[in-house]
PDB file of N, CA, C, O and CB in Angstrom:
ATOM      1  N   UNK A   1     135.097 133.283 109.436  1.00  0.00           N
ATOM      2  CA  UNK A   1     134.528 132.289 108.569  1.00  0.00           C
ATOM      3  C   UNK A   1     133.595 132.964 107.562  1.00  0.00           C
ATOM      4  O   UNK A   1     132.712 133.711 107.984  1.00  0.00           O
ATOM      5  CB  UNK A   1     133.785 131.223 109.385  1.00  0.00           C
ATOM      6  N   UNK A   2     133.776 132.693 105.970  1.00  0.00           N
ATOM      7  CA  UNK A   2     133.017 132.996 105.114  1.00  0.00           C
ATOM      8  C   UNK A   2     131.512 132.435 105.261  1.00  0.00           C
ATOM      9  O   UNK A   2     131.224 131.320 105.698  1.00  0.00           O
ATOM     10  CB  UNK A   2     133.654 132.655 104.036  1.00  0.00           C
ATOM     11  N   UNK A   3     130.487 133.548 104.752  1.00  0.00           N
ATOM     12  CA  UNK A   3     129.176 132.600 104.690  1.00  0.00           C
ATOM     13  C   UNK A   3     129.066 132.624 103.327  1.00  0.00           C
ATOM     14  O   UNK A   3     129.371 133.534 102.555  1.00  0.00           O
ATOM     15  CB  UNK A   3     127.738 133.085 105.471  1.00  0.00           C
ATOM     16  N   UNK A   4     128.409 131.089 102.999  1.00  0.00           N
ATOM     17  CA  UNK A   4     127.946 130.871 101.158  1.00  0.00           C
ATOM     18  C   UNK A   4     126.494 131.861 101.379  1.00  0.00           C
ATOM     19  O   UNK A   4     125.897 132.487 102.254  1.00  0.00           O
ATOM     20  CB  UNK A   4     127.434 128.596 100.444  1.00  0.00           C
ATOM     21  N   UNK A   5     126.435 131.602 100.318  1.00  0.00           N
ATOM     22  CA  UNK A   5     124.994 132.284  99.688  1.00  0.00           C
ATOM     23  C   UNK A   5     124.725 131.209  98.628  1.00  0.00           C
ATOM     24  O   UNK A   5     125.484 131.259  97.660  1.00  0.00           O
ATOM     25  CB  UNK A   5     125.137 134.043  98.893  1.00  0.00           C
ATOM     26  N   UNK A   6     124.012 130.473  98.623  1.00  0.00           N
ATOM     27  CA  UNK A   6     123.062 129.404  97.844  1.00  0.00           C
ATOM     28  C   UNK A   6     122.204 129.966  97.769  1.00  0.00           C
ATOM     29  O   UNK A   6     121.602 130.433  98.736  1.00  0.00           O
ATOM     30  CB  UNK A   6     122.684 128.145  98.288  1.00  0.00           C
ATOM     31  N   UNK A   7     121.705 130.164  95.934  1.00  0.00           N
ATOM     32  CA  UNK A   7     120.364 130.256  95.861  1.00  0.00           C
ATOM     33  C   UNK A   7     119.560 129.109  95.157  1.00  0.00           C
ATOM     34  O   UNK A   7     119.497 129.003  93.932  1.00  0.00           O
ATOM     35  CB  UNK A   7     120.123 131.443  95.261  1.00  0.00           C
ATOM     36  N   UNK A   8     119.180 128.578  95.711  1.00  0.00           N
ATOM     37  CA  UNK A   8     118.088 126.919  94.621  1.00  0.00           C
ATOM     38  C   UNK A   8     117.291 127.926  94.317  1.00  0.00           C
ATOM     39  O   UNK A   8     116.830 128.645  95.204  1.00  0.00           O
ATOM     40  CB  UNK A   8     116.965 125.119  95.579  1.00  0.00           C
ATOM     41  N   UNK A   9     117.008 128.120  92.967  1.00  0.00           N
ATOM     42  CA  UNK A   9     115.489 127.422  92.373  1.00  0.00           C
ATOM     43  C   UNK A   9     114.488 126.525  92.354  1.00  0.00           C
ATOM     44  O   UNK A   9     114.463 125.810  91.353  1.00  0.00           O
ATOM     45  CB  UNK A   9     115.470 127.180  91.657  1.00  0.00           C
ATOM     46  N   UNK A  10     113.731 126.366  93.093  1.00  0.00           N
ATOM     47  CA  UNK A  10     112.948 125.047  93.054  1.00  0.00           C
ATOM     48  C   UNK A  10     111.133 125.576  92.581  1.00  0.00           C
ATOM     49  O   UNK A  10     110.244 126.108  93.245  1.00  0.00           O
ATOM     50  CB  UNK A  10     113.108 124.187  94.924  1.00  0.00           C
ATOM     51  N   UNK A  11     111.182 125.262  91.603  1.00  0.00           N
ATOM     52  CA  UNK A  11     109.376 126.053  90.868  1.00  0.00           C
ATOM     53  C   UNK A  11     109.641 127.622  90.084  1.00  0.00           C
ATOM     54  O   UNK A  11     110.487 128.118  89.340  1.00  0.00           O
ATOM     55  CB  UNK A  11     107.896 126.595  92.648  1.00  0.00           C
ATOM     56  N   UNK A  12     108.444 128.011  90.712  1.00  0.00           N
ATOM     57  CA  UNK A  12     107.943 129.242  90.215  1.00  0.00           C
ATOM     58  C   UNK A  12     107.472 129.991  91.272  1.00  0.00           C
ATOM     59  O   UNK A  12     106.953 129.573  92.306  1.00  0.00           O
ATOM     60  CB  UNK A  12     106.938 129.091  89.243  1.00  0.00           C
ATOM     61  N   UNK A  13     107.754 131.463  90.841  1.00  0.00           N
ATOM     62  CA  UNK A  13     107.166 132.185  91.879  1.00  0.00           C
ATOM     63  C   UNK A  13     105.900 132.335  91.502  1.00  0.00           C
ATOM     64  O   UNK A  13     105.324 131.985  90.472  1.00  0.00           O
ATOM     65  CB  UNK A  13     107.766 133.408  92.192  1.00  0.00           C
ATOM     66  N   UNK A  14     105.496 132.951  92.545  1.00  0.00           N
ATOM     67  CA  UNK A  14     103.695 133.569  92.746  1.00  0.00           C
ATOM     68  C   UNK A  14     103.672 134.332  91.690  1.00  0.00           C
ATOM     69  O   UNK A  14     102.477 134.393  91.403  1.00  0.00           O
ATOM     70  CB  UNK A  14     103.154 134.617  94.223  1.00  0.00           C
ATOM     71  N   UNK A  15     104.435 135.138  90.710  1.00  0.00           N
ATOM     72  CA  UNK A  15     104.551 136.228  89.804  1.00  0.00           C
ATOM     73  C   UNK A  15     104.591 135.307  88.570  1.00  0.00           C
ATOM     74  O   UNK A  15     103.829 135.336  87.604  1.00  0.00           O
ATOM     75  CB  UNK A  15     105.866 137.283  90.043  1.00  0.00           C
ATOM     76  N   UNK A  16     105.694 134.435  88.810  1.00  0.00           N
ATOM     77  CA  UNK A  16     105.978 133.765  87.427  1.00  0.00           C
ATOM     78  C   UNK A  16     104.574 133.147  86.962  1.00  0.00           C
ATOM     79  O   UNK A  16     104.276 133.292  85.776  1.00  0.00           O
ATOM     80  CB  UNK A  16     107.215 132.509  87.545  1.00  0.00           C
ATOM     81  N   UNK A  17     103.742 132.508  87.761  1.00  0.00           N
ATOM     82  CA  UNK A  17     102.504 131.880  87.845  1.00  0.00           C
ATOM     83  C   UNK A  17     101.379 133.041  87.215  1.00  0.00           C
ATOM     84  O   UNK A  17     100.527 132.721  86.387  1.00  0.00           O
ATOM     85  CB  UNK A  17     102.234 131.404  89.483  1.00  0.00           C
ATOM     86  N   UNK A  18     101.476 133.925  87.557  1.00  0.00           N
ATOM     87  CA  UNK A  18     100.305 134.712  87.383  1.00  0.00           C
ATOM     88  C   UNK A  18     100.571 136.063  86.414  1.00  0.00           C
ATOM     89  O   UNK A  18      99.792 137.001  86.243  1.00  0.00           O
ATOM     90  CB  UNK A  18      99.803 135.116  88.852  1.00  0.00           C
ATOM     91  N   UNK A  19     102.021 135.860  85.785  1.00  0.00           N
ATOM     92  CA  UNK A  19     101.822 136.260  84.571  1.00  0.00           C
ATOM     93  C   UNK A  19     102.037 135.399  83.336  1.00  0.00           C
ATOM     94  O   UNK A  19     102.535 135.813  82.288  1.00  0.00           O
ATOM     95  CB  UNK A  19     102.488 137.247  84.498  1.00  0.00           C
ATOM     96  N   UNK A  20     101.480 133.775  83.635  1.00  0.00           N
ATOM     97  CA  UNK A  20     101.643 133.171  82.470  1.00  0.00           C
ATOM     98  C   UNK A  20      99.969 132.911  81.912  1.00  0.00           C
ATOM     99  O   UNK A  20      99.535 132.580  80.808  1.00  0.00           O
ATOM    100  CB  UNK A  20     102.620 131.778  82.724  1.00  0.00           C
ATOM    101  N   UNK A  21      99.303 133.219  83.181  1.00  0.00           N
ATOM    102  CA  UNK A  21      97.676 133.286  82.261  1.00  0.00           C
ATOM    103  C   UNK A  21      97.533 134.839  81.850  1.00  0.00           C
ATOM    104  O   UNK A  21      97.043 135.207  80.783  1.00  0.00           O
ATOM    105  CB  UNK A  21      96.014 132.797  83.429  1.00  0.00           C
ATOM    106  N   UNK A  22      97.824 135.339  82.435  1.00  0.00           N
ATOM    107  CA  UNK A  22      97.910 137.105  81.838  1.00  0.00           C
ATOM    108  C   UNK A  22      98.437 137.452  80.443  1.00  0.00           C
ATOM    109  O   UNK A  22      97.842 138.159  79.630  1.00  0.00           O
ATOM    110  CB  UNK A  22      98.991 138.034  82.779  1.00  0.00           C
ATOM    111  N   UNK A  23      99.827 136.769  80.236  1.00  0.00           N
ATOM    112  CA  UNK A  23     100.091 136.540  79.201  1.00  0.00           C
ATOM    113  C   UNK A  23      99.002 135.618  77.829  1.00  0.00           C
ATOM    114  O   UNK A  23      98.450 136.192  76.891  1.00  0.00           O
ATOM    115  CB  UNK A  23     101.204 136.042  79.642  1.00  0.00           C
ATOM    116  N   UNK A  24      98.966 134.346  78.069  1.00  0.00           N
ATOM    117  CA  UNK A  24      97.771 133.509  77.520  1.00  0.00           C
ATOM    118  C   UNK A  24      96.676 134.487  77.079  1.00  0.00           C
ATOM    119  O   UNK A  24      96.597 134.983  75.955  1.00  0.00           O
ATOM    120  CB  UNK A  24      97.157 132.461  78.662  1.00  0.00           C
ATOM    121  N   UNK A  25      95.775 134.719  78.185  1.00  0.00           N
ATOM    122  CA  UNK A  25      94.582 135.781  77.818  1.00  0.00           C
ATOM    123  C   UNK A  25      94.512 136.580  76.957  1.00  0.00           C
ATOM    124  O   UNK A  25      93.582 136.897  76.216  1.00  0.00           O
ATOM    125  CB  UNK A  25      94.305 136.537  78.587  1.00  0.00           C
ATOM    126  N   UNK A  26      96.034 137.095  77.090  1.00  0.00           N
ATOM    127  CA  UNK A  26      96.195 138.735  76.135  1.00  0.00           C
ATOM    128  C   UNK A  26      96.523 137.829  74.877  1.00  0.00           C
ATOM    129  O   UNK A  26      96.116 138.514  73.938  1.00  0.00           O
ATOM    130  CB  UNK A  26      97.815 140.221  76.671  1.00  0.00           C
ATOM    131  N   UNK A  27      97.087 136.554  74.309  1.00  0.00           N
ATOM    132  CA  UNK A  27      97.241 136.499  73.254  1.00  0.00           C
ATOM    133  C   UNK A  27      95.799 135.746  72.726  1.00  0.00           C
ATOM    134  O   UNK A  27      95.618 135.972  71.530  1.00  0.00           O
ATOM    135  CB  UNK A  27      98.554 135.942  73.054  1.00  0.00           C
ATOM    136  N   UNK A  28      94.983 135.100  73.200  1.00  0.00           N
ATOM    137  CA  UNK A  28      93.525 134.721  72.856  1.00  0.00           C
ATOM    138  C   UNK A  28      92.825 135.922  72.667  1.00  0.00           C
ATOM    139  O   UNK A  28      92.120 135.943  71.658  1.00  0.00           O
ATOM    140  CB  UNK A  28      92.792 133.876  73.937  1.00  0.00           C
ATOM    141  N   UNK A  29      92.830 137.237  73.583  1.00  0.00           N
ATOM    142  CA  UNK A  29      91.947 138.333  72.928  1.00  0.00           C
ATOM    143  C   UNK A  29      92.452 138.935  71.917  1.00  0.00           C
ATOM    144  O   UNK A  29      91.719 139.377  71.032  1.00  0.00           O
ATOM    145  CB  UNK A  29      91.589 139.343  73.735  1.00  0.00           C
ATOM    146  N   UNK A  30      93.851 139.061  71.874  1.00  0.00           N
ATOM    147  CA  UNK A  30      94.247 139.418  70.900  1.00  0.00           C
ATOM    148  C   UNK A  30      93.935 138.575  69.208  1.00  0.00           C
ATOM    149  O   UNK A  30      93.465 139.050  68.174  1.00  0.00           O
ATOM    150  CB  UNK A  30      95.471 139.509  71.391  1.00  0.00           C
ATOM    151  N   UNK A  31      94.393 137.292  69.499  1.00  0.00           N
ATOM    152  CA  UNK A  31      93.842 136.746  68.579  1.00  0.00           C
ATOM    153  C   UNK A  31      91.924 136.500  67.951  1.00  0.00           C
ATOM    154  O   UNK A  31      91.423 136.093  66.903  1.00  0.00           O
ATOM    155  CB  UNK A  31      94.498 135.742  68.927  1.00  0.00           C
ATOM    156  N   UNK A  32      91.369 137.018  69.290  1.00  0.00           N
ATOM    157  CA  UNK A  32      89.792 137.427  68.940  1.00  0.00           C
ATOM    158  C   UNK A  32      89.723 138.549  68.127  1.00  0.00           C
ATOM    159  O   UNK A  32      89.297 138.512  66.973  1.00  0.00           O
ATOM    160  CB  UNK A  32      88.899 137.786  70.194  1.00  0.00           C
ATOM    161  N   UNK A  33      90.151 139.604  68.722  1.00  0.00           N
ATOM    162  CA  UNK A  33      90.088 140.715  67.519  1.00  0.00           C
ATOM    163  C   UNK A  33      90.921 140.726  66.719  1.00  0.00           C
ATOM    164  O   UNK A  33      91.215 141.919  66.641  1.00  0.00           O
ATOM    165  CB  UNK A  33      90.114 141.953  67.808  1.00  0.00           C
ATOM    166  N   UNK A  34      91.460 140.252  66.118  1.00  0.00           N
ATOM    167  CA  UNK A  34      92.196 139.875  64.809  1.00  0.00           C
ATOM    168  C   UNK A  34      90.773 139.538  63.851  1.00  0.00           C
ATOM    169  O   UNK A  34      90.196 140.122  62.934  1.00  0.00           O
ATOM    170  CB  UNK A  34      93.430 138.348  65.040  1.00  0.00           C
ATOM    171  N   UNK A  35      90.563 138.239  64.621  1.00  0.00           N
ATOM    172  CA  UNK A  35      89.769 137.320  63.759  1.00  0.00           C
ATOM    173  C   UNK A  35      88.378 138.193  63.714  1.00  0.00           C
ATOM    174  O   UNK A  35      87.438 137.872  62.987  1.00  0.00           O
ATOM    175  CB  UNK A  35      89.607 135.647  64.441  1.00  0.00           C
ATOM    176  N   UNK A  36      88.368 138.973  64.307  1.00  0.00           N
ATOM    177  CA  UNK A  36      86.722 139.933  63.981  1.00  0.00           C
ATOM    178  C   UNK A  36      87.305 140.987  63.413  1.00  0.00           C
ATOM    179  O   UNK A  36      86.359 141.536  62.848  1.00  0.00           O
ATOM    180  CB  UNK A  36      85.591 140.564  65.440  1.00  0.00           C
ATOM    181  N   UNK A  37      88.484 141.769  63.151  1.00  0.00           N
ATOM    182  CA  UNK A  37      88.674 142.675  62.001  1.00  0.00           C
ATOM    183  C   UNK A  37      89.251 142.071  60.810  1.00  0.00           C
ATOM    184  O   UNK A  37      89.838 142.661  59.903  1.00  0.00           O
ATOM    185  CB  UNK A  37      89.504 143.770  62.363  1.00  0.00           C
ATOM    186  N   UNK A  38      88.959 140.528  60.944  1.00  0.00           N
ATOM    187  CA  UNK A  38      89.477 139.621  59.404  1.00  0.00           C
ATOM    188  C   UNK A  38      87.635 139.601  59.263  1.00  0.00           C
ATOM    189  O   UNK A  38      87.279 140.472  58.469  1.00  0.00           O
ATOM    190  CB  UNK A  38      90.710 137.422  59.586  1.00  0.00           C
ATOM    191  N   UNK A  39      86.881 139.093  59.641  1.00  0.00           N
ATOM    192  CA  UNK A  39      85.492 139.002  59.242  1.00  0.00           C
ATOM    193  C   UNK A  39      84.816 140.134  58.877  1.00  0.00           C
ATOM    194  O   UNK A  39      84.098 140.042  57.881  1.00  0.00           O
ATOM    195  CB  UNK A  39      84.786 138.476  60.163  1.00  0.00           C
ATOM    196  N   UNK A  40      84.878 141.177  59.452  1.00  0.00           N
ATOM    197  CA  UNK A  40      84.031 142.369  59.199  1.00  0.00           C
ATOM    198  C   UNK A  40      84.940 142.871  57.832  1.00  0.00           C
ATOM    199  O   UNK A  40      84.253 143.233  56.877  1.00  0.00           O
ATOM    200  CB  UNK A  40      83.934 143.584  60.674  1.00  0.00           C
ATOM    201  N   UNK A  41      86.222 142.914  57.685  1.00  0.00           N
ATOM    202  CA  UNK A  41      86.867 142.885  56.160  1.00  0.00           C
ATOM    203  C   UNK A  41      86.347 142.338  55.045  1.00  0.00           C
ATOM    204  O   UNK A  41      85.965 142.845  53.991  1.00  0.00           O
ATOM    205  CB  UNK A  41      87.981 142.284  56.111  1.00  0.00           C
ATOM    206  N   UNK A  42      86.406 140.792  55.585  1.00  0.00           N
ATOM    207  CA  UNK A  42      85.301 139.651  54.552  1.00  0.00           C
ATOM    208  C   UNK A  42      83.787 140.487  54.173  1.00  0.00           C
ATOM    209  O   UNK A  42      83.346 141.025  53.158  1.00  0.00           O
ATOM    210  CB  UNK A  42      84.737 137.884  55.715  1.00  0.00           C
ATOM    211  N   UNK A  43      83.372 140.313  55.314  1.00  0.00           N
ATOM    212  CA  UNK A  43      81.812 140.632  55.035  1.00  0.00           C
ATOM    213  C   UNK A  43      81.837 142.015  53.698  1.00  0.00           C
ATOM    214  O   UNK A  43      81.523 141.994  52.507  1.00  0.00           O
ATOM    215  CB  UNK A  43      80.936 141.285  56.860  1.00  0.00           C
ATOM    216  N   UNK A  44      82.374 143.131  54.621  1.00  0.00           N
ATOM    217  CA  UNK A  44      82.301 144.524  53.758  1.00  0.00           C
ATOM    218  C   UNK A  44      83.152 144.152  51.962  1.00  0.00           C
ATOM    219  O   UNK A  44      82.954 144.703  50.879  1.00  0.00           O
ATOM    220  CB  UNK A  44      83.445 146.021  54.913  1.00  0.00           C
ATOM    221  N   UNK A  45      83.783 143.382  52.219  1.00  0.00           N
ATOM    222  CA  UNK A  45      84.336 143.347  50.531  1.00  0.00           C
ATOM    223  C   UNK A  45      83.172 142.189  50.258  1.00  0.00           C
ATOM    224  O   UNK A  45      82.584 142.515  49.226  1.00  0.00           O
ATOM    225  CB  UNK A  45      86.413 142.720  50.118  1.00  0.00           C
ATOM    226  N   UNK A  46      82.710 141.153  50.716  1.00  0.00           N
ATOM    227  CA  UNK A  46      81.617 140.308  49.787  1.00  0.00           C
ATOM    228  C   UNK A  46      80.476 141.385  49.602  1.00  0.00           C
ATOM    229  O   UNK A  46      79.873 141.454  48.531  1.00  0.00           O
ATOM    230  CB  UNK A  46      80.939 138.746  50.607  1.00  0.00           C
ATOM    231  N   UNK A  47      80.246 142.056  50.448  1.00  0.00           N
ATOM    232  CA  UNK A  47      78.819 143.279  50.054  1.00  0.00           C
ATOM    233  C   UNK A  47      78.940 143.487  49.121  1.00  0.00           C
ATOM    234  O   UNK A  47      78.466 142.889  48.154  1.00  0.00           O
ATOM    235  CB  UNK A  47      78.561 144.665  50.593  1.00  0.00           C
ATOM    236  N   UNK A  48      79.992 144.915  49.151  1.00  0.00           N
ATOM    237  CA  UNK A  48      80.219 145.154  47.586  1.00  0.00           C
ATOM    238  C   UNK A  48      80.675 144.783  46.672  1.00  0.00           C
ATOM    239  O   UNK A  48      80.567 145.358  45.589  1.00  0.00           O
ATOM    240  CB  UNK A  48      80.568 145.786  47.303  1.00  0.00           C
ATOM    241  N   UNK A  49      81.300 143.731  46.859  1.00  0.00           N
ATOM    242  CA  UNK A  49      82.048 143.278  45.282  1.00  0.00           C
ATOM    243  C   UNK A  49      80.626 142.180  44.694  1.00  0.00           C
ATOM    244  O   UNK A  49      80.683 141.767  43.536  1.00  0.00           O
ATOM    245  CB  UNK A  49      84.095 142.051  45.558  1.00  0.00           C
ATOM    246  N   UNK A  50      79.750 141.896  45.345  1.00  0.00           N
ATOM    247  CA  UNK A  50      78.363 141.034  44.996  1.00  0.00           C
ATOM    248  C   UNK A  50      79.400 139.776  44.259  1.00  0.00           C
ATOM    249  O   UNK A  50      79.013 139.578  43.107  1.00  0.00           O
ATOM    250  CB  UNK A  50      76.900 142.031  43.659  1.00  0.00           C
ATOM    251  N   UNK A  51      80.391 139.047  44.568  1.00  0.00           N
ATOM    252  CA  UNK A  51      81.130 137.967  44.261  1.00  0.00           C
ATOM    253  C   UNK A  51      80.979 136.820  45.190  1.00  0.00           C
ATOM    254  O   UNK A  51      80.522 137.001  46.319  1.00  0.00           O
ATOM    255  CB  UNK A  51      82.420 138.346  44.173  1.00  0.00           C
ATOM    256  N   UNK A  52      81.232 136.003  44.897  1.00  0.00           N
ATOM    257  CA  UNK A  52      81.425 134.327  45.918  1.00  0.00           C
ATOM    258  C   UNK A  52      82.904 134.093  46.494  1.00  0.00           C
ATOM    259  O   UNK A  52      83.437 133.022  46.784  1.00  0.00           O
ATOM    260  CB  UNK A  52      81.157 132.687  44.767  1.00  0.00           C
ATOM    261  N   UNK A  53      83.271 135.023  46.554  1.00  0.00           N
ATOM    262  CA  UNK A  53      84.714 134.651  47.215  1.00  0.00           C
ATOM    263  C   UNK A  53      84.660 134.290  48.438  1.00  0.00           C
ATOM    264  O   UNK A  53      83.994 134.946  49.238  1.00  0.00           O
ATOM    265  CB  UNK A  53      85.688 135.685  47.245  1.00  0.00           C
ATOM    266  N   UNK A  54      85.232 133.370  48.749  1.00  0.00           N
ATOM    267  CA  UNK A  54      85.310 132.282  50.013  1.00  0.00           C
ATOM    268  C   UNK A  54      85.903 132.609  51.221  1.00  0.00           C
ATOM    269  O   UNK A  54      87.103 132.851  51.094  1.00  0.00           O
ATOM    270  CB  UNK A  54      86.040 131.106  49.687  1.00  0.00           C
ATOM    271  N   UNK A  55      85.468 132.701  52.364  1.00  0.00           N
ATOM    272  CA  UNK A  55      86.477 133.450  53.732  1.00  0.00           C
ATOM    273  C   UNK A  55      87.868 132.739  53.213  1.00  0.00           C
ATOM    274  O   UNK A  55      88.741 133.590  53.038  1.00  0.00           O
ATOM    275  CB  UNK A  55      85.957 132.845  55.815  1.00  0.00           C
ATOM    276  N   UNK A  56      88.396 131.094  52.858  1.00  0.00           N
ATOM    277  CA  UNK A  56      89.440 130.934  53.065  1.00  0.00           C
ATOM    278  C   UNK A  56      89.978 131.659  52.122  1.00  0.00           C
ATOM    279  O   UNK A  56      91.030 132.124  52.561  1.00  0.00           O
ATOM    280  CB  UNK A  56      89.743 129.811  53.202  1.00  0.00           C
ATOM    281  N   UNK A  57      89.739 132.073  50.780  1.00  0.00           N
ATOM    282  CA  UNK A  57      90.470 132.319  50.031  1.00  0.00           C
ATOM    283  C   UNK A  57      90.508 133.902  50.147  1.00  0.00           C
ATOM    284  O   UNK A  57      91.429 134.492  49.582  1.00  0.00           O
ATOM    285  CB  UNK A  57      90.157 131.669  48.874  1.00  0.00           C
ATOM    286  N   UNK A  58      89.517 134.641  50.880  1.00  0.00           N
ATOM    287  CA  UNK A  58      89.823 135.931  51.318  1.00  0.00           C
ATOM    288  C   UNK A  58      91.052 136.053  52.146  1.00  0.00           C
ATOM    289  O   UNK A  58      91.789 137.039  52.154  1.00  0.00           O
ATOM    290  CB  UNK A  58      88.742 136.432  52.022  1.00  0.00           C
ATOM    291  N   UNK A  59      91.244 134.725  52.997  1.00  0.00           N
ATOM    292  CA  UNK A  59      92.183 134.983  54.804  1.00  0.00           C
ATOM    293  C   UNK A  59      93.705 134.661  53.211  1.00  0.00           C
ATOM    294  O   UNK A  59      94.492 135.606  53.260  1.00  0.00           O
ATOM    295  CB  UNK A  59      91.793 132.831  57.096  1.00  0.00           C
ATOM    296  N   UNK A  60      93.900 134.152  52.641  1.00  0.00           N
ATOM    297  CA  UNK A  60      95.170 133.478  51.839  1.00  0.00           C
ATOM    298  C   UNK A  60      95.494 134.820  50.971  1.00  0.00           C
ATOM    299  O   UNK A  60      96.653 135.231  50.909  1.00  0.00           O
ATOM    300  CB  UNK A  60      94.748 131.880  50.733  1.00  0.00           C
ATOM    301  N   UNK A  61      94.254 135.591  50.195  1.00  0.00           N
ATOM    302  CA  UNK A  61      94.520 136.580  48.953  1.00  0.00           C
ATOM    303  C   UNK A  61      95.407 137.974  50.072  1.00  0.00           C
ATOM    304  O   UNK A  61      96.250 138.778  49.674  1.00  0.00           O
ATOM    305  CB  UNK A  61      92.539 137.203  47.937  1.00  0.00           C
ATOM    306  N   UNK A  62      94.848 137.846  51.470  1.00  0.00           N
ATOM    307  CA  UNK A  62      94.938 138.971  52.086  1.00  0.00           C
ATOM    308  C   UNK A  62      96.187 138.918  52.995  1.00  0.00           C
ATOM    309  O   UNK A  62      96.631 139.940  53.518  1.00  0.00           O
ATOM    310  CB  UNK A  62      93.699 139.237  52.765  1.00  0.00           C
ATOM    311  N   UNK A  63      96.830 137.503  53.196  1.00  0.00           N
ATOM    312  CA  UNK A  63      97.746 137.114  53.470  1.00  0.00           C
ATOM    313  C   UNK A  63      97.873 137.238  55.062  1.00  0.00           C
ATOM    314  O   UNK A  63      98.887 137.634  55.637  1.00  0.00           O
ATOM    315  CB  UNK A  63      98.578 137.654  52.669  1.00  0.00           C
ATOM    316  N   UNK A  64      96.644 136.822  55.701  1.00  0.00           N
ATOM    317  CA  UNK A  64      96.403 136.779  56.955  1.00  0.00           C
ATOM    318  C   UNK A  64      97.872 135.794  57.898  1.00  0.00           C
ATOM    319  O   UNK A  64      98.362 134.903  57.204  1.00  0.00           O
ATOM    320  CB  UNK A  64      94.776 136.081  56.981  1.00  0.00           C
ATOM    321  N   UNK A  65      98.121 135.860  58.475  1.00  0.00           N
ATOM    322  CA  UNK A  65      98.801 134.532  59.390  1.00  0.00           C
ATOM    323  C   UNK A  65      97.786 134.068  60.426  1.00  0.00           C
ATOM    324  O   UNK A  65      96.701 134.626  60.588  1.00  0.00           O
ATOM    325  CB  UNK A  65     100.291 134.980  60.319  1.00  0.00           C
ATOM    326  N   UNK A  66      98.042 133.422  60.848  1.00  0.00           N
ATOM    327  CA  UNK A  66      97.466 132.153  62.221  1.00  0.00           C
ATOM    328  C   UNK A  66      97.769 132.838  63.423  1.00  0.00           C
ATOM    329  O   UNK A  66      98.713 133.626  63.377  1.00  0.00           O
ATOM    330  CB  UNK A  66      98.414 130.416  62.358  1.00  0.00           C
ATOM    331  N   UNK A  67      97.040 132.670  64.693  1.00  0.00           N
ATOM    332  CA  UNK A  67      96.881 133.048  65.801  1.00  0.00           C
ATOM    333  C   UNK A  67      98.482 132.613  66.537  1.00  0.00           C
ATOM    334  O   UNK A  67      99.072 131.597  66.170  1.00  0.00           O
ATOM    335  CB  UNK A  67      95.481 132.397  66.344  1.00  0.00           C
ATOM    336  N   UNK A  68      98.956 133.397  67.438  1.00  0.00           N
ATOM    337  CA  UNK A  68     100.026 133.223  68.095  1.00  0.00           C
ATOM    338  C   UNK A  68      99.785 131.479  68.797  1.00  0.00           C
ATOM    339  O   UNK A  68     100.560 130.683  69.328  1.00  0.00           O
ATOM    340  CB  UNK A  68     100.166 134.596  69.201  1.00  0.00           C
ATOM    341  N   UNK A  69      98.808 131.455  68.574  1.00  0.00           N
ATOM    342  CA  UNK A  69      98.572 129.706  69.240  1.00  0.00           C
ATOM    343  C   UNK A  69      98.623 128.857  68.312  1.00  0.00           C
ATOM    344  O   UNK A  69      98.473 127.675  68.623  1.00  0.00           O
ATOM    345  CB  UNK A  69      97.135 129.279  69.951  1.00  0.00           C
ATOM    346  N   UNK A  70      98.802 129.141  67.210  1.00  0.00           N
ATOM    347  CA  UNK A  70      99.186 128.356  66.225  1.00  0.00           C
ATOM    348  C   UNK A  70      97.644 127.638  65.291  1.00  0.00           C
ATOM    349  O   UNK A  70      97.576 126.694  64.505  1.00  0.00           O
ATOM    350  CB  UNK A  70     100.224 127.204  67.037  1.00  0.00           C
ATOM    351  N   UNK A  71      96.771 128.407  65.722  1.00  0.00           N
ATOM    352  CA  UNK A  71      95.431 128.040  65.421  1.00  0.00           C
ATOM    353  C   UNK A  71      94.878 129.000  64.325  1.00  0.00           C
ATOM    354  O   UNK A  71      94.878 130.231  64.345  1.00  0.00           O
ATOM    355  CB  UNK A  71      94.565 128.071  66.712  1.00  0.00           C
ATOM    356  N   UNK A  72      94.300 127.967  63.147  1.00  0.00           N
ATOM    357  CA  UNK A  72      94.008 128.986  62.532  1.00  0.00           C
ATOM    358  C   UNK A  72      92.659 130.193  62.410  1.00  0.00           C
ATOM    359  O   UNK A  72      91.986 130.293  63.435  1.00  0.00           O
ATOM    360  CB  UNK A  72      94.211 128.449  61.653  1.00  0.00           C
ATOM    361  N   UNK A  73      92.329 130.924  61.435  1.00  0.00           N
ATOM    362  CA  UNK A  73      91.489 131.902  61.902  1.00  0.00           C
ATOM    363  C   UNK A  73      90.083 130.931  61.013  1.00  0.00           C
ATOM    364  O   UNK A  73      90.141 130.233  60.001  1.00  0.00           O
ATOM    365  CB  UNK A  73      92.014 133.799  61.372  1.00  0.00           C
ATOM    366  N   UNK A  74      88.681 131.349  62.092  1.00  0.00           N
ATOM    367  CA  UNK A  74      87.188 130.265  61.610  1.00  0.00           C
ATOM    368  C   UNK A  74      86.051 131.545  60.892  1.00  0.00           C
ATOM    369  O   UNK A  74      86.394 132.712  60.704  1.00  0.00           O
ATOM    370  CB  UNK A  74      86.142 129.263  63.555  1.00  0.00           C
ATOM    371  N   UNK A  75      85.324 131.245  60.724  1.00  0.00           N
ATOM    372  CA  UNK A  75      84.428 131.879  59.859  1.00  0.00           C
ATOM    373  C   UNK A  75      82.707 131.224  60.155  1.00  0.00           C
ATOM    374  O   UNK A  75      82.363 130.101  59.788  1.00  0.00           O
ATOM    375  CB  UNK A  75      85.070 131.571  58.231  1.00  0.00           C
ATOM    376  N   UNK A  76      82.006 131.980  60.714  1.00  0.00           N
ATOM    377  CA  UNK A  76      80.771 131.147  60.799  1.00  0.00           C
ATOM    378  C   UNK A  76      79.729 132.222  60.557  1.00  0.00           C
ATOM    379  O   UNK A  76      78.533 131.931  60.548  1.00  0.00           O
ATOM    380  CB  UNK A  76      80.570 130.319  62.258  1.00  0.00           C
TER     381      UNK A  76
END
């Protein structure tokens, strides 16, 4: 007599689980230092250029994109 082999899926493993905040994390820090080597850019070109140019229109001239979360980059 043959034996089956059934495999169900039912969830997630312990792995699948705990590399989906690992994943998450790495794209929020990642998207942190983005957004602090887009500001310290800003800052050092408003120094010297002594102009009013605007973070948004710095993040648009420089052709920044949006955070893998779909969020865009803030300025304070």
């Amino acid at each position: 007599m043959k034996k089956m082999n059934l495999k169900i899926d039912k969830g997630f493993t312990l792995v699948d689980v705990l590399l989906a905040p690992i994943i998450v994390k790495s794209e929020e820090r990642t998207c942190q230092a983005n957004q602090q080597l887009i500001e310290d850019g800003y800052e050092r070109d408003f120094l010297f250029a002594y102009n009013n140019v605007t973070f948004s229109t710095y993040v648009i001239e420089h052709n920044y994109k949006q955070c893998s979360s779909g969020k865009g980059y803030t300025y304070e």
